[in-house]
N, C-alpha and C positions, 0 to 999 in steps of 0.2 A: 091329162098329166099337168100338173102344177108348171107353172114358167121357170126359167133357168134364176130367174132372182127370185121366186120364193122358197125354191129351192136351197138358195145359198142361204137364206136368212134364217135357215136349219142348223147351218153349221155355223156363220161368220153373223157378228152383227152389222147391219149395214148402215152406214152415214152418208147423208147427202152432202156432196164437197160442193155446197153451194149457199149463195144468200135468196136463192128466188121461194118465194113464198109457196106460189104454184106447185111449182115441183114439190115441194118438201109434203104438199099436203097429198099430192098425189100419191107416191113412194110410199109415204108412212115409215119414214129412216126410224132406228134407235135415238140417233143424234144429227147433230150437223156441224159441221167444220167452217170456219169463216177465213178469208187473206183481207192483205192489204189490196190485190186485185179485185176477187169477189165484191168487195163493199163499196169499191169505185165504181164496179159493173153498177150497183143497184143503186148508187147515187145520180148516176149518169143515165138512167132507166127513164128518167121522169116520175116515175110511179110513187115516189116518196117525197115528191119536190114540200108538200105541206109542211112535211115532217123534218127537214130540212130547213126549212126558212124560221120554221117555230125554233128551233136549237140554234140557228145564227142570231134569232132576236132577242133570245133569252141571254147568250153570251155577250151580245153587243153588249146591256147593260153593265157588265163587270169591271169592275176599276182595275184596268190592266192592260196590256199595251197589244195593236193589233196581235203578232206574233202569239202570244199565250192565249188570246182570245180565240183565234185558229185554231189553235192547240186542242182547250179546252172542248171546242164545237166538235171536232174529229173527233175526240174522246168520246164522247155524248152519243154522237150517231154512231159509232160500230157497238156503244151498249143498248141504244135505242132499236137498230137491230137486231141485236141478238134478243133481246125482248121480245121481238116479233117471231123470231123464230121457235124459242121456246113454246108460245101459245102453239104451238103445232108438232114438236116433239116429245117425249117421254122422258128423253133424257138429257144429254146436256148439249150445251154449242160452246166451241171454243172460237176465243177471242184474241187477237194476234194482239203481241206488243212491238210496239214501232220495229223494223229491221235496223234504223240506225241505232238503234241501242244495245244491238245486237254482243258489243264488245264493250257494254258497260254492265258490270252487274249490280253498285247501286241504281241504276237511272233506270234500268230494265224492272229493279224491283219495285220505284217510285212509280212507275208508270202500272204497272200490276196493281197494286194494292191502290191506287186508284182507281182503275176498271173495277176493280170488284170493292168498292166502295160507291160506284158510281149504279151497280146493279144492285147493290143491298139499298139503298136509297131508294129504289124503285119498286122495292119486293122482292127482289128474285136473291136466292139464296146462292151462297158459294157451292153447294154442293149439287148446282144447276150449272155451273161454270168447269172451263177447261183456259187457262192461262196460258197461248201460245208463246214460246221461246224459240228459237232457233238454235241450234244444236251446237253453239261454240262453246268454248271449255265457259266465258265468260254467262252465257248464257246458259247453261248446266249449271255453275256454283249461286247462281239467282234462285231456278227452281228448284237448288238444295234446302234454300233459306224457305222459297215459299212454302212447300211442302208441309214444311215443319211449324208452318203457321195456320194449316189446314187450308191449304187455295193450292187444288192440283194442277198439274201441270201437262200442257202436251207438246213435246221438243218435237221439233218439224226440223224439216232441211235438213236428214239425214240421209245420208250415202254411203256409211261405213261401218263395220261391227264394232272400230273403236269408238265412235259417238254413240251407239246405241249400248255398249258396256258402259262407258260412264254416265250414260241417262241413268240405266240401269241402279249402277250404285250409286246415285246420288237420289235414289228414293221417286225418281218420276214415275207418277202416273202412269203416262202413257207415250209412246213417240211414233211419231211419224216416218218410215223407212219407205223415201221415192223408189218407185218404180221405172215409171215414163220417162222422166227423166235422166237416169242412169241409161237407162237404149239410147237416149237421144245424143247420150255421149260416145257409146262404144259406136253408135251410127256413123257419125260423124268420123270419127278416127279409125273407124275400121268399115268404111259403107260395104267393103266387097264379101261380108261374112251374113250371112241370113240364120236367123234363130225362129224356131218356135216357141211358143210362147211358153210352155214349161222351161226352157233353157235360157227364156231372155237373161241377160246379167241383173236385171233389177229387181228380175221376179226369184234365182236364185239369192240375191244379196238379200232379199228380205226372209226367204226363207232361212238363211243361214244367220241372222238373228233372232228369229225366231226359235228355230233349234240351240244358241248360246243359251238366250232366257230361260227356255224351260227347262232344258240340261242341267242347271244351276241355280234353280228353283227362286230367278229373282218375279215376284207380282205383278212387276210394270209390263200392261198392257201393250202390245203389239199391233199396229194397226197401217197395212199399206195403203198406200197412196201414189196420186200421180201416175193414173192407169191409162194409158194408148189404145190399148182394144181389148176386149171380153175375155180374150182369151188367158190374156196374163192375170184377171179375176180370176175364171175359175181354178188357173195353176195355183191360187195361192186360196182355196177355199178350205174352211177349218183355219185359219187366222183368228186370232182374235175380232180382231176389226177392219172392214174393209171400207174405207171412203172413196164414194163413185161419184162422177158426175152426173149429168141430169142425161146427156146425149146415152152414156150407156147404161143407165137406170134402165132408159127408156129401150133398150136394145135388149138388152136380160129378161126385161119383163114382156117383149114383144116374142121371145126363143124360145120353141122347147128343146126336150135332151132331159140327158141324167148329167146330174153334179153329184161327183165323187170325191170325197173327204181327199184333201191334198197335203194337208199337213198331220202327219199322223201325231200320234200320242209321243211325247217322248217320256221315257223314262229318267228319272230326272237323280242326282247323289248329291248329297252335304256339301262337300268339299265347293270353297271358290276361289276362284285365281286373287291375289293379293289384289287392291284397289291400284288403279289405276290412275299417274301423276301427272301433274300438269306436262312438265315433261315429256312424259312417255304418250301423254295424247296428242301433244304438236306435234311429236316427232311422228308419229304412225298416221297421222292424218296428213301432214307433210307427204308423207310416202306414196299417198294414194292420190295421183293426179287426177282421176275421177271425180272422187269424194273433194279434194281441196278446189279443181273449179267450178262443178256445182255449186257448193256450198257457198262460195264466194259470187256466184250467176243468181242465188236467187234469193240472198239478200240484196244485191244490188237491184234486181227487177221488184221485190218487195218494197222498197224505199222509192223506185219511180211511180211506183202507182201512188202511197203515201203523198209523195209529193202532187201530182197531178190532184189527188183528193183535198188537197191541202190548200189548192190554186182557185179548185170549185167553190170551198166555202169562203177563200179569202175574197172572191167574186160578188158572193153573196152579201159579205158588211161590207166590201162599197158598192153594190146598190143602194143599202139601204144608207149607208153615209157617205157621200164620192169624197169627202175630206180625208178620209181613212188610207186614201190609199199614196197619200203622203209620208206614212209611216215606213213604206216600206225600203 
């Protein structure tokens, strides 16, 4: 009998929620997903240190002040990785744009339309690319504009059906609707309540934007994330897309069993609810103490790995210049 992961890859596509190389070749994903954590994991690996110091010594030369030249090096390597990853998938890798800009919609877009200028420079086409956002109103009205410039988009940091409706109607791609992370909140604030994994809250919350989309026949791919154990995979099999990590790649593909279709077909009508206002998405996202400290927990955790990546390569131009680090 086939393993519980070739199984899924029947009904859901699967993406490796990782930067390690190994793994991705192993699995054989559709795609693969990238953070600001992951790409710190694999800077901090050793395994890439060449590649690394070639990108600090290429940016040293730039007429431009430590800080931009950081800047610039950070940019370089999460597209120099995602370069690498590509040679090993079919289809695309998404590439996160800084979390502090999380509440900037031009700087979010500045920073976009550099990454994928910085991969078409390379070879690699935009339509090998996935533009990560994070799911604020400011970051939705960013990948309204990208969209519409042909560079799709995948809004992460979702915890609520009002962020994934206005992904929705602002034309996204695709978005990310946490899992793990929604349990790890009702854990916490309710520890004395035990859920199976069909009933977890975040394996329901994604079903239950899954069921909006299709209901209402908007395109934008669905795709969970931020899974805790196998179980809340296969509650949410027949998803569009499912991004796993490596530990339970490796656990799906080590199981057997029957995977049965968990997200049935919806039948879908015309009609859609009027667009949704700035307004009315603070105020509903307001409402949702869940969804508003998550979303505020992992931009912030987003931005300390940023940073911490930021501190590696700024390490690396003063080795190579110790005068440099006068700038700072």
């Amino acid at each position: 009998m086939p393993s519980l992961l070739n199984q899924l890859k029947t009904l859901s596509s699967v993406v490796a929620d990782t930067g390690d190389l190994d793994v991705i070749r192993r699995f054989v994903p559709q795609d693969a997903t990238t953070n600001p954590s992951l790409i710190l994991k694999a800077a901090q690996s050793g395994q890439y240190d060449s590649l690394l110091d070639k990108i600090t010594a290429d940016c040293e030369r730039l007429d431009a002040s430590l800080d931009e030249r950081v800047d610039d090096a950070c940019d370089r390597w999460v597209v120099a990785m995602g370069g690498l990853i590509l040679q090993h998938v079919n289809g695309r890798v998404s590439t996160e744009v800084n979390a502090r800009l999380s509440f900037d919609t031009e700087a979010s877009l500045s920073k976009a339309r550099k990454l994928v200028a910085l991969y078409e420079a390379s070879g690699i086409s935009r339509d090998r690319i996935l533009i990560k956002l994070a799911a604020t109103w400011e970051g939705i009205r960013a990948a309204q504009v990208l969209e519409q410039e042909g560079i799709q988009c995948n809004l992460t940091l979702i915890f609520s059906l009002t962020q994934a409706r206005a992904c929705a109607e602002a034309g996204a791609y695709l978005i990310s609707p946490f899992v793990g992370r929604i349990l790890d909140w009702y854990r916490k604030n309710t520890p004395d309540v035990i859920y199976p994994p069909a009933k977890e809250p975040g394996v329901v919350r994604v079903a239950e934007i899954y069921r909006y989309l299709r209901l209402h026949k908007y395109p934008t791919v669905v795709m969970g994330a931020s899974f805790r154990n196998s179980g809340e995979i296969l509650a949410l099999a027949g998803c569009d897309r499912l991004t796993i990590s490596p530990s339970l790649l490796e656990e799906l593909e080590g199981k057997d069993g029957v995977v049965v279709r968990a997200m049935a077909q919806i039948e879908s009508r015309e009609d859609r609810p009027s667009r949704i206002t700035e307004a009315a998405f603070r105020w509903e996202l307001n409402e949702d103490a869940m969804a508003t400290e998550k979303l505020a927990e992992g931009i912030r955790g987003f931005e300390a790995d940023q940073r911490k990546l930021e501190a590696l390569v700024r390490s690396k131009f003063e080795r190579i210049d110790p005068s440099v680090s006068r700038e700072r």
